[in-house]
C-alpha positions in Angstrom: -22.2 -59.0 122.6 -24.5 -61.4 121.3 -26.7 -61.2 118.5 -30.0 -61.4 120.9 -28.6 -58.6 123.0 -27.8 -56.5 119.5 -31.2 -56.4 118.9 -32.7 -56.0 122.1 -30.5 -52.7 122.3 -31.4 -51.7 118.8 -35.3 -52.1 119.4 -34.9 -50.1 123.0 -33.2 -47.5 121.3 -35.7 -46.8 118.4 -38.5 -47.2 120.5 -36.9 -44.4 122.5 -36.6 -42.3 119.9 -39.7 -42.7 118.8 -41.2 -41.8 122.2 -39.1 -38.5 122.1 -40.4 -38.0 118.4 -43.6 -38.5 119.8 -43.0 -36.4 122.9 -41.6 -33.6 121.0 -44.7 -33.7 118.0 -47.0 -33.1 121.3 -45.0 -30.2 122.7 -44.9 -28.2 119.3 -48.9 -28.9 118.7 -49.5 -27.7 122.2 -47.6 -24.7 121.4 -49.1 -23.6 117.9 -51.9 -21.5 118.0 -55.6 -22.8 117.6 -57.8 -21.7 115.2 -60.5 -19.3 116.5 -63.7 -20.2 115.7 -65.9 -17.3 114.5 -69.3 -16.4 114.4 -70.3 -13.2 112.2 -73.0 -11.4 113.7 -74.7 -7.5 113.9 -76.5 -5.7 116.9 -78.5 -2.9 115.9 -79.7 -1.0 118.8 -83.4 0.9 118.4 -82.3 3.0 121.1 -79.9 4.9 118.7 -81.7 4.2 115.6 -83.4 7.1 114.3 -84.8 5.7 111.0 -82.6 8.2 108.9 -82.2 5.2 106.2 -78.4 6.0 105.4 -77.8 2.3 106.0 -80.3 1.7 103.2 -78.0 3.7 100.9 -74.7 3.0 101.7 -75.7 -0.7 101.4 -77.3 -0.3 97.7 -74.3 1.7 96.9 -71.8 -0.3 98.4 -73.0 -3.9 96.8 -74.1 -2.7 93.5 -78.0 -3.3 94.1 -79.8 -2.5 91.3 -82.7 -0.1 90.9 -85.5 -1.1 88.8 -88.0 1.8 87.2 -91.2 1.2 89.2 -94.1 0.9 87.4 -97.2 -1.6 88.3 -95.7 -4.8 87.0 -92.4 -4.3 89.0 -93.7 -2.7 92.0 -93.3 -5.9 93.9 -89.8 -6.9 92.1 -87.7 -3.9 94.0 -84.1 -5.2 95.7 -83.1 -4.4 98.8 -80.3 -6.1 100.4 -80.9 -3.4 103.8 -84.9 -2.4 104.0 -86.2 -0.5 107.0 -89.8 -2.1 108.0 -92.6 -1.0 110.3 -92.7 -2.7 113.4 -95.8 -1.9 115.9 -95.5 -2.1 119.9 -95.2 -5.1 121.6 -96.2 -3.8 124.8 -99.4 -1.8 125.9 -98.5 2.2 125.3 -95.6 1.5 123.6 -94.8 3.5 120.6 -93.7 2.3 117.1 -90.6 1.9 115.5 -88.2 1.6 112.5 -86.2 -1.7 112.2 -83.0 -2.0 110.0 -83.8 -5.1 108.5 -80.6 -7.0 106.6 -81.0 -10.7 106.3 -80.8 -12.5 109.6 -77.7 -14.8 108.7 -79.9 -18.0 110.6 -77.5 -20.7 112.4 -80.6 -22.6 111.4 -81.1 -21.3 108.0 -84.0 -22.8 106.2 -82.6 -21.1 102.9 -79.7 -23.4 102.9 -81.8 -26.9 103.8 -83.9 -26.2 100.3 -81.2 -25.2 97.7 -81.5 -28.0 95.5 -77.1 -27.1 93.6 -75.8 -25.6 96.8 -75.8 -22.4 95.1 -76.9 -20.7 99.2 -74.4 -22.6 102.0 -73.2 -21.7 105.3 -69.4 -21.1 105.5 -67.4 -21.7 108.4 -67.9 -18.2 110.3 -72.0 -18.2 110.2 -72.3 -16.3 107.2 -75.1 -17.2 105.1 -73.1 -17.0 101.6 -74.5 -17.2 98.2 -72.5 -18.4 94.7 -74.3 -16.5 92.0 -72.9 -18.1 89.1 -74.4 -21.5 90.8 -78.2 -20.2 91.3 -80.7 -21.7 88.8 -83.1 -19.4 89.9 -85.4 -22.1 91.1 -86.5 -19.4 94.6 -87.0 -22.2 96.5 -85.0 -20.1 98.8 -87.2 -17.3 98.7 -90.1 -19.4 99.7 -88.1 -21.2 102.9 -87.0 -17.9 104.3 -89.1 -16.1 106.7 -88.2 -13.0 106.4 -88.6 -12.4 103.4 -84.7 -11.4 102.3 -84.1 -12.7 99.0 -84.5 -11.3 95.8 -84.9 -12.3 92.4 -83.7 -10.5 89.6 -86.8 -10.9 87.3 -84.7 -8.6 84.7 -81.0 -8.1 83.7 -79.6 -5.0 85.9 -78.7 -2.7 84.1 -77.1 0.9 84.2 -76.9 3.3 81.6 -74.1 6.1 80.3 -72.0 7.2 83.6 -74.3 5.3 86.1 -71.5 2.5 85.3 -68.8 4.9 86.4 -70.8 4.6 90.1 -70.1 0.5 90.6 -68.3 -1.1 93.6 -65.4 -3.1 91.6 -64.8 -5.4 94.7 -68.5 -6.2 94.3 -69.6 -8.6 91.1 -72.9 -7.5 89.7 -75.5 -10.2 89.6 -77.0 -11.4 86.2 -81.2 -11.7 85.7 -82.3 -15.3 86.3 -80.9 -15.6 90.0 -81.6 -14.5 93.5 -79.5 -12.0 95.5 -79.2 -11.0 99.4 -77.3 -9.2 101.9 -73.6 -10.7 102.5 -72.5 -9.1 105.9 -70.3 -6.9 103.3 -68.0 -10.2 102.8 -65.9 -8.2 100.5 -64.8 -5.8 103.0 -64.2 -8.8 106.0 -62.2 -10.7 103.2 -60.0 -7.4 102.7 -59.2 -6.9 106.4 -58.1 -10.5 107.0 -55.6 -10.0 104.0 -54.4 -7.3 105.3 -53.8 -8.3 109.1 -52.4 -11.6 108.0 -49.5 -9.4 105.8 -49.3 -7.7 109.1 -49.0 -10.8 111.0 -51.8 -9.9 113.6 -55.0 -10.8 114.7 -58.3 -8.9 113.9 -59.1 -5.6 116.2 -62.9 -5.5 117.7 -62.6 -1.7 116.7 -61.6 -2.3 113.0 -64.8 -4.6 112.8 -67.4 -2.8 114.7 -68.4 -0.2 111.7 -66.9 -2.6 108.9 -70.1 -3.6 106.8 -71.1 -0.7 104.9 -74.8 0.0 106.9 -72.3 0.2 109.8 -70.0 2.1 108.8 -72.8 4.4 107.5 -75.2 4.9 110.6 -74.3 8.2 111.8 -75.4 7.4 115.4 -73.3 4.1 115.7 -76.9 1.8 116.2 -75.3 -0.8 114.0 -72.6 -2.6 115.4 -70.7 -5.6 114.0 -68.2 -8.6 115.1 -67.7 -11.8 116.5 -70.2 -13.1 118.7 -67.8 -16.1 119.9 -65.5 -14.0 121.2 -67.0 -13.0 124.7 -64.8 -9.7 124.7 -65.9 -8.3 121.3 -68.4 -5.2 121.9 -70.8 -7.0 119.3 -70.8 -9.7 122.1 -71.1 -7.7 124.7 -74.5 -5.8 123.6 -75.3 -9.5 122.3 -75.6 -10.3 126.7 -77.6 -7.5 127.1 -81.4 -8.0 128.6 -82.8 -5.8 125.9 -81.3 -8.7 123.2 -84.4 -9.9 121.0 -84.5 -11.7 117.8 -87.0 -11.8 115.2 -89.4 -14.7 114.8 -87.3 -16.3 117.3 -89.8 -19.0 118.0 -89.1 -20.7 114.8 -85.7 -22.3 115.5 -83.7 -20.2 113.0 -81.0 -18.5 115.7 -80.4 -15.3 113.6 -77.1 -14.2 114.1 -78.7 -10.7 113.5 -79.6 -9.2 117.3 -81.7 -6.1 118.3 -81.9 -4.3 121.1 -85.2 -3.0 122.4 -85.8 0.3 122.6 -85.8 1.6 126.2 -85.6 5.2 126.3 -88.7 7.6 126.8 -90.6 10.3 124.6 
């Protein structure tokens, strides 16, 4: 043979290997699993809501929110991560009503545009997230949002004799200087994924529907969390429903926080 034909066979047969490389990188890429994309998101239902507050609670417990003594200079300086607020009728005879009111996790979030260290970001499953340690405590954020859902700590938390005995310790406590919010109970998520990933499975809808502490807390099941990208989550389903509302949804900011209108009758 040749030394042209030598070559000629040589070149066919690594360019036929490399298709079948080629061929055979496609087939295993087709076959590995894709990464789900998640969006974090709560429905609270007003139907079921009967203003008891026990999400209040179990959310100030839960994260370690501290409670300053009220007098008149700190009146206006009290945390709450979970508030309940007023909120008149909308429609003629209607009657009013009680909203859990966590902060709205915005697609949008104008928090997140004004941060001038990054300290307030969005992370890749919709969660508005917060680096204490980062915050300069500039509450530019607290101006941007409209919902009013940050807070500053204007004084160093503290908590005296066996009050310390009563912390979260999967929860870090925040210092004075810096502003704090709601976290969808990150904590707890971050927990579950460990532990399903040692199981080698995927997340259960019925593990996440009551997972954030207000959830889990709400003795009439109003609250209901999951993944509003996954069209059979029961956080998704509600999500559909033509009772779905958001609030201040004419400014662009997409909360990822949903209620659904009351509809029964007194």
């Amino acid at each position: 043979m040749s030394r042209r034909n030598v070559l000629t066979h040589g070149l066919a047969s690594i360019a036929g290997l490399t298709g079948t490389l080629a061929g055979s990188k496609t087939a295993l890429a087709s076959l590995a699993p894709r990464k789900q994309h998640r969006r974090w998101g709560m429905v609270i239902d007003l139907d079921r809501c009967t203003a008891c507050g026990a999400c209040v609670v179990a959310c100030r417990q839960e994260n370690n929110v501290p409670t300053i003594q009220s007098t008149q200079d700190t009146r206006a300086a009290q945390i709450e991560w979970m508030s309940q607020v007023w909120r008149e009728p909308t429609e003629r005879g209607g009657t009013p009503e009680m909203l859990p009111f966590p902060c709205q996790h915005c697609q949008n979030a104008p928090c997140v545009k004004v941060c001038p260290v990054g300290a307030t970001y969005k992370d890749d499953e919709g969660v508005t997230a917060q680096i204490w340690d980062r915050c300069i405590g500039c509450r530019y954020c607290m101006v941007a949002c409209p919902y009013a859902r940050r807070f500053f700590n204007w004084v160093e938390p503290s908590w005296e004799g066996s009050l310390v005995q009563l912390l979260n310790p999967d929860v870090g406590t925040r210092p004075g200087g810096v502003v704090e919010k709601c976290t969808f109970c990150q904590h707890r998520l971050q927990d579950l994924k460990e532990r399903a990933a040692v199981e080698g499975r995927a997340l259960l809808d019925s593990e996440l529907q009551r997972l954030p502490a207000c959830a889990s807390a709400c003795p009439a099941r109003a609250i209901t969390f999951g993944d509003l990208e996954d069209p059979s989550s029961t956080a998704s389903e509600q999500a559909r429903s033509p009772r779905v509302f958001r609030l201040l949804g004419d400014l662009g900011t997409e909360p990822n926080v949903l209620y659904l209108k009351r509809d029964r009758r007194l």
